[in-house]
N, C-alpha and C positions, 0 to 999 in steps of 0.2 A: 582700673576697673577692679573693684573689690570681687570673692570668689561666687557672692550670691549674685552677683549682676550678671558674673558672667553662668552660671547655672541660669539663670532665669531668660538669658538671651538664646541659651543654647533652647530652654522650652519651648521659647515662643519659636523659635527655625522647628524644630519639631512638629510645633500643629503649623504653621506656614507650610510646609510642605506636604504636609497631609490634605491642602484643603485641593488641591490641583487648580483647576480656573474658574475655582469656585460654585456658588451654590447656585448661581440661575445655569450657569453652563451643565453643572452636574442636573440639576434639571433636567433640562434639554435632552441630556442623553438617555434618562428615564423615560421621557414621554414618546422617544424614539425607537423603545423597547429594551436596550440597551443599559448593561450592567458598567457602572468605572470602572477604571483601570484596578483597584484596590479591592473593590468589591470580587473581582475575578476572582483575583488571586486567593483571596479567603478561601476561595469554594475551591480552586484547585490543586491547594497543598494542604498539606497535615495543620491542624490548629496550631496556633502560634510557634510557627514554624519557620517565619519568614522572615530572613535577614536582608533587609536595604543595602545597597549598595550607591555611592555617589548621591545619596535624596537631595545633597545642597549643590548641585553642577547646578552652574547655570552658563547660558550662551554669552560669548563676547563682543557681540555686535549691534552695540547701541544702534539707531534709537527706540529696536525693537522690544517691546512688553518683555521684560524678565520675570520668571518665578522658577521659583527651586526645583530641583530635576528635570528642569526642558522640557517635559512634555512627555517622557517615558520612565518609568518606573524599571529598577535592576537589581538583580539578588539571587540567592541561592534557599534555598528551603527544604523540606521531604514531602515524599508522596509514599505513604503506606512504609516508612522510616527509610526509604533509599534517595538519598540526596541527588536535586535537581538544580540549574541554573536555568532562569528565566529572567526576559521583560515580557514588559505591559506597556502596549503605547496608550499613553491619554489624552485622548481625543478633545476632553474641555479645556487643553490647555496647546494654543498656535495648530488644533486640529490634529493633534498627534503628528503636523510635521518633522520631517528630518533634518537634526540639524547637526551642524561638528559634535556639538556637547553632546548631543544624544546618540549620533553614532558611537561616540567614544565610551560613552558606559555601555550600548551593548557587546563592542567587542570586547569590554574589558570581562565583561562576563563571561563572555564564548570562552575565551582565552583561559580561565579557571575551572570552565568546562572540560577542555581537553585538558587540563594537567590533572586533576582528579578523574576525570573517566566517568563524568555523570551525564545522561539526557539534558540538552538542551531544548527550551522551548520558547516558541514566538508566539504571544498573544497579539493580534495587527489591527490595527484601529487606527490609520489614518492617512491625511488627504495627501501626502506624498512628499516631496522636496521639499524645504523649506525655501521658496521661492528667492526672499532676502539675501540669503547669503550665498547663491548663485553657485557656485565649482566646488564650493566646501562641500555642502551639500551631498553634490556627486559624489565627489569623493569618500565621502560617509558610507554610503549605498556599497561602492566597490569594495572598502576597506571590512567590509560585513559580508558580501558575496566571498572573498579568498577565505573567509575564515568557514563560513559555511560550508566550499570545497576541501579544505582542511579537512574540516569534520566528519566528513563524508566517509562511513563506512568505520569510524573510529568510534562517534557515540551516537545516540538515538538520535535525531531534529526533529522535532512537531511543531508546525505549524499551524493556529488557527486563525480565521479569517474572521474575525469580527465586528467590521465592518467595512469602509474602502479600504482598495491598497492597489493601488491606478500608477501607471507609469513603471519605472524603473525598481520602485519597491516590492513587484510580484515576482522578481528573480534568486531576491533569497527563499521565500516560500517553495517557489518551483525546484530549488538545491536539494530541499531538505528531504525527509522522507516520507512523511504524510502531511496530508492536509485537510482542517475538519474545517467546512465551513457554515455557517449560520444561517439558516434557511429564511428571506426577505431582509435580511439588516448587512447584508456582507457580498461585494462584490469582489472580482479581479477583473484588469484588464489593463493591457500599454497602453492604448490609446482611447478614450472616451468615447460616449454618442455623438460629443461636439465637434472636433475631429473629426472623426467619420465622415459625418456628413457636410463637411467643410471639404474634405478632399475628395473621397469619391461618392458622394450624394447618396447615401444611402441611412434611411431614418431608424434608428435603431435604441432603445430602451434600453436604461441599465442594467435592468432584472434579464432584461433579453441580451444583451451583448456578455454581458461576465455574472452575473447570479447565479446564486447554488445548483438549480436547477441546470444550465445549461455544462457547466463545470463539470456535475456530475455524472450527467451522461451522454453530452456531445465530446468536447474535449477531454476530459481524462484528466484535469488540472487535479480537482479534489476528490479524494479519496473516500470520504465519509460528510454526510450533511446531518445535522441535527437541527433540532426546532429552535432552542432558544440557548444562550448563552449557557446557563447552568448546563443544559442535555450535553454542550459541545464540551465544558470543563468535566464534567463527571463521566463523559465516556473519555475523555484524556486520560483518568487515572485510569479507568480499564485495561484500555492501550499498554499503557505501560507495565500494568500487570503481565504483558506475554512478553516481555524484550529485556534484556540484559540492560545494564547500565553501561555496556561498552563492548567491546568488539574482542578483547580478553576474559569478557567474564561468561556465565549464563543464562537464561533469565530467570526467574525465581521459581522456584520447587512446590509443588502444594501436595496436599495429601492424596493420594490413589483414591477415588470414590468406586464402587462398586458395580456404579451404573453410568454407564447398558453393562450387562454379564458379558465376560469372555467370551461368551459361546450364545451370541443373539441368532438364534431360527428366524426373524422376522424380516432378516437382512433377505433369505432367500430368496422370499416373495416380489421386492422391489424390482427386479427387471424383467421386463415383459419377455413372454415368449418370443414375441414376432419382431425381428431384429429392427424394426423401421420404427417401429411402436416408441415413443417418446417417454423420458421418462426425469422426475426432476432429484439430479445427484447430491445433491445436499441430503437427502433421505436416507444414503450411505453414507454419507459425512455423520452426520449424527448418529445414526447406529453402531456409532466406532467410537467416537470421541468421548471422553470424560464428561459424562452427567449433560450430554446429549446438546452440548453449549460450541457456536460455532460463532468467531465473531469474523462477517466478513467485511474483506477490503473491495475498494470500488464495487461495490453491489449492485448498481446502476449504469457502469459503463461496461459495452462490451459482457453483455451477460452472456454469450456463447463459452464463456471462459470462467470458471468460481477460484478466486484466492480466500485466504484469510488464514484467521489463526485459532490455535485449539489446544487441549491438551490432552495429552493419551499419559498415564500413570502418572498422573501431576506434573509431566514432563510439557513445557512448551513447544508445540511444532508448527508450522506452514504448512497449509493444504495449497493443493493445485489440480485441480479438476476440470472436462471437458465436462461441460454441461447439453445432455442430449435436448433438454427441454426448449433451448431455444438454438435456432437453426440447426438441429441436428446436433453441435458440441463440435460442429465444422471450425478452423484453423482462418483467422483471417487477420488484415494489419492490426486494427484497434487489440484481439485477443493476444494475441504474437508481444505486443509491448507490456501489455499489463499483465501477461504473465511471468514476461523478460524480468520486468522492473520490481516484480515480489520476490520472485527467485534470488536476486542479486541481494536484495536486504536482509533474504532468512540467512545468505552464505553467508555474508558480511557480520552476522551478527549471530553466528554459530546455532543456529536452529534447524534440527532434522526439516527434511522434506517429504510432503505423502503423498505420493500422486496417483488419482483416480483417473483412469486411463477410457474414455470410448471417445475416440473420434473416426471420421471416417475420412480424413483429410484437409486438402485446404479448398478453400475458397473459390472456386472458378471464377473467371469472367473476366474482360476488360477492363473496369475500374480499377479492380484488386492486384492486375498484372501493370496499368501503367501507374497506381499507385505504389507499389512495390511493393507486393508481397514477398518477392525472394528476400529483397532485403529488410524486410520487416520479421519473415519469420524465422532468420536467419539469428534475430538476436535472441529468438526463445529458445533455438539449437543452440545457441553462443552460452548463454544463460545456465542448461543444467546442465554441460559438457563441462562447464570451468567451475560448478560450486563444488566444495572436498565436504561440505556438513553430510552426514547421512541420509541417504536415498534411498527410499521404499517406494515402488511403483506396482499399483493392480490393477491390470486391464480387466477391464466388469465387461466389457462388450469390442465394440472394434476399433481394432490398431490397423487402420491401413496405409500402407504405401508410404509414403516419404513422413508424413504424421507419427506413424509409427516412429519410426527413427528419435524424430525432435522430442517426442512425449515420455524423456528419460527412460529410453530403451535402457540395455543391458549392455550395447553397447559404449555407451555416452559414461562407464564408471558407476552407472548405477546398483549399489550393493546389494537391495533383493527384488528381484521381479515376481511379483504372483500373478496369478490367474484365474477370473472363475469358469469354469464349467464352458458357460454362455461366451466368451470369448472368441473375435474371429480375427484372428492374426494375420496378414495375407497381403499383396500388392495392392490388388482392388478389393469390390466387393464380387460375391460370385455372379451377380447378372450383368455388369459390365464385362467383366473378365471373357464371360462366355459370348457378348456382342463381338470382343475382338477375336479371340479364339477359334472359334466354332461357326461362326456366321454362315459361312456356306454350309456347312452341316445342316442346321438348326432349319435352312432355309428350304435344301430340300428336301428334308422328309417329309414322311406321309402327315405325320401330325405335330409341327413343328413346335406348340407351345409343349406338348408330353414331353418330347428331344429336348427341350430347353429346360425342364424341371428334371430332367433325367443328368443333366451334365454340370445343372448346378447342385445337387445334391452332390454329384462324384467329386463338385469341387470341393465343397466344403467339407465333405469329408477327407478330403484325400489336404489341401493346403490350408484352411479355414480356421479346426480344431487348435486350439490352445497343445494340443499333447506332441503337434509336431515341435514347435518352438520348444516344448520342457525338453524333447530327447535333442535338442542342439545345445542346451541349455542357457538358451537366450531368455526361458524362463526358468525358476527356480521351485516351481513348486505349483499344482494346480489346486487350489481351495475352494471349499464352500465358500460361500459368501456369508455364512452364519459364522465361520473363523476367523474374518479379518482382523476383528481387534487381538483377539489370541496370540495369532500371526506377529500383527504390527508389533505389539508391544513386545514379544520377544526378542522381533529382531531388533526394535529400539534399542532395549537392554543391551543388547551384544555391540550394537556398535556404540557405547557412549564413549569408551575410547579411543574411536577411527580419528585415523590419521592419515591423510589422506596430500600430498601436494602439485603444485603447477611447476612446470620450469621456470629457471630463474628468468627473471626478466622484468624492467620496469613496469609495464604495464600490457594486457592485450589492446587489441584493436577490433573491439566488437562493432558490427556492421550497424553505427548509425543514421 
């Protein structure tokens, strides 16, 4: 074969593998709402930026359909110039099933993941095993779960869900760190509605069994929903603007914006007088944070609890907040995990932590005790007791009783404790406290509601006030709430390089 033949061969494999399973399938996946695998990618890495990996693998097991790359697309490219490794399953070709060949290019990409130290990312689009080749199959699936374990805690993993990913393929997703998924075009779930109701009769909907919807805020699977493919690739690049490329580096620096000023007055006004009085904490998230921009995680699940991320002096950080607005900012399993599980990604990936402090405790009742709360809340204690990144904690309202404690007290290693004013520090609050207390007291005097307004003021003044915990100095300082950002970003400064460690040992054994 003379040199133009062979150039000319090598073209024609070039668009051959660009065409995937071709133009009525690619079709298909158009009228389904649904971006290919190719088209993804365009949108979710820097313009021509994206290097192929393995495009001509193909599977070894006649006498099934062959075309080049199996069915998943692999490479490395940038987002905003910090180099990424990613596939892309494509669904018009054997349904984005899994198979040897395809397993095999994406671990070989994970694999060049973890030796340079860049974000790896899963874009998932398909119908699972590749039934054909039986064990290989499997075996694809697991040889891609170790390396996602591997990964863990070493580089970023994003997961998107863009369309099925049923069975044994929602376990690397579940590994990773986040998961954005596609509002009506993307489900998870082991086992199907046909299943289901095959074994224990029960009729149940794809959208309703695994869809974004329930993902989002029954389970706790995904992390963020977006409308349509682009919305889900274009807040990815977001994403990644607050996160390191790796567990040694940092994540990227932007310029100090001006606003909110140092010294916002309007923060004052946000918490009610009346300590019962509800109030929604993201309105002090934003009055702190750089240019008033809060991107949160699981937003929808568990809203008794606000994570997400932010930046104070162009500096990336993790917020962790009791949200009074819904049930009080009370402590329960679902808030206890999703705060556990934000906490461990900021440690793992060297990002200060802010924690806005009112809760009033945990959760009472039956469910919540034979569901476990000890040992659910146990991992939120486990959680900021073991991260060394930087800890800033400000109780705006109440720390009570064991809450206290888990809510990265001063105890737990945390490096500054503030305070506002409105703060009530304490075991309980003061009108239980006075139920156990005083109850015969209260009971009989002559006008027992005055005696009970008389003993709960002496409480709160005397255990309540923020100013007894400053003189033990379990807090470090009592603030306006017009100073917090002044505050935070000071002490950010000072600790940028804490150092902080665990004893040696292979690994804890957090309660789960």
């Amino acid at each position: 074969m003379n040199l133009k033949k062979k150039f000319d061969l090598l073209e024609s494999q070039r668009a051959d593998a660009l065409l995937g399973g071709g133009a009525e399938r690619t079709q298909k996946q158009h009228e389904g709402g649904k971006l290919t695998a190719r088209e993804r990618i365009e949108i979710l890495v820097d313009e021509n930026s994206f290097e192929e990996v393995d495009a001509f693998k193909k599977h070894r097991h006649a006498p099934q359909e062959q075309i080049l790359g199996d069915g998943v697309i692999t490479g490395f490219a940038k987002i905003d110039g910090r180099p990424v490794a990613l596939y892309a399953q494509d669904f018009t070709v054997s349904g984005g099933s899994l198979s040897e060949a395809n397993a095999q290019k994406i671990c070989k990409v994970m694999d060049h993941a973890m030796k340079v130290g860049c974000p790896f990312i899963g874009l998932n689009d398909s119908g699972g095993a590749r039934i054909q080749e039986g064990v290989l199959s499997l075996g694809g699936f697991a040889d891609i779960f170790l390396r996602n374990t591997l990964a863990s805690g070493v580089i970023p993993q994003i997961s998107l869900i863009m369309g099925p990913c049923a069975g044994g393929a929602v376990y690397s997703p579940a590994i990773t760190d986040f998961i954005t998924m596609v509002k009506d075009t993307s489900y998870m779930f082991v086992t199907g509605p046909d299943v289901i109701k095959a074994v224990t009769h029960e009729e149940v909907t794809k959208e309703e069994l695994g869809g974004s919807a329930t993902h989002s805020t029954k389970s706790g699977v995904a992390h963020f929903v977006r409308a349509n493919d682009t919305e889900a690739l274009t807040h990815t690049r977001e994403l990644l603007s607050f996160l390191p490329s790796n567990n040694l580096s940092k994540a990227p620096r932007f310029p100090s914006p001006s606003h909110p000023p140092s010294i916002n007055p309007a923060l004052d006004d946000l918490i009610p007088a009346d300590p019962n009085k509800p109030y929604d904490v993201r309105g002090i998230i934003k009055g702190v944070v750089d240019d008033e921009y809060f991107l949160e995680v699981h937003q929808a699940f568990a809203p008794n609890i606000v994570v997400g991320f932010a930046r104070m002096g162009g500096q990336s950080i993790g917020i962790v907040a009791n949200q009074p607005a819904y049930l009080a900012g009370v402590l329960d399993i679902s808030s206890s995990e999703k705060g556990a599980r934000f906490i461990r990604f900021c440690d793992a990936f060297n990002i200060p932590l802010i924690v806005f402090e009112d809760v009033p405790g945990f959760m009472p009742g039956v469910q919540q005790e034979h569901g476990g709360i000890i040992r659910h809340g146990a991992k939120l204690l486990y959680a900021f007791a073991e991260a060394t990144v930087p800890k800033i904690t400000i109780i705006t309202r109440k720390a009570y009783g064991g809450a206290y404690c888990v809510m990265a007290s001063k105890h737990l290693r945390t490096d500054f404790n503030f305070a506002y004013p409105t703060a009530e520090i304490a075991v309980m609050g003061a009108e239980g406290a006075m139920n156990i207390l005083h109850a015969k007291t209260i009971k009989e005097s002559k006008d027992p509601q005055a005696k009970k307004s008389e003993l709960v003021e002496a409480y709160n003044e005397k255990f309540a006030n923020p100013n007894i915990a400053a003189e033990l100095g379990f807090v470090d300082e009592v603030i306006f709430p017009r100073e917090t950002r002044e505050k935070v970003l000071k002490a950010l400064s000072f600790l940028e390089t804490k150092r902080d460690y665990l004893p040696t040992k292979k690994h804890g054994n957090i309660p789960l």
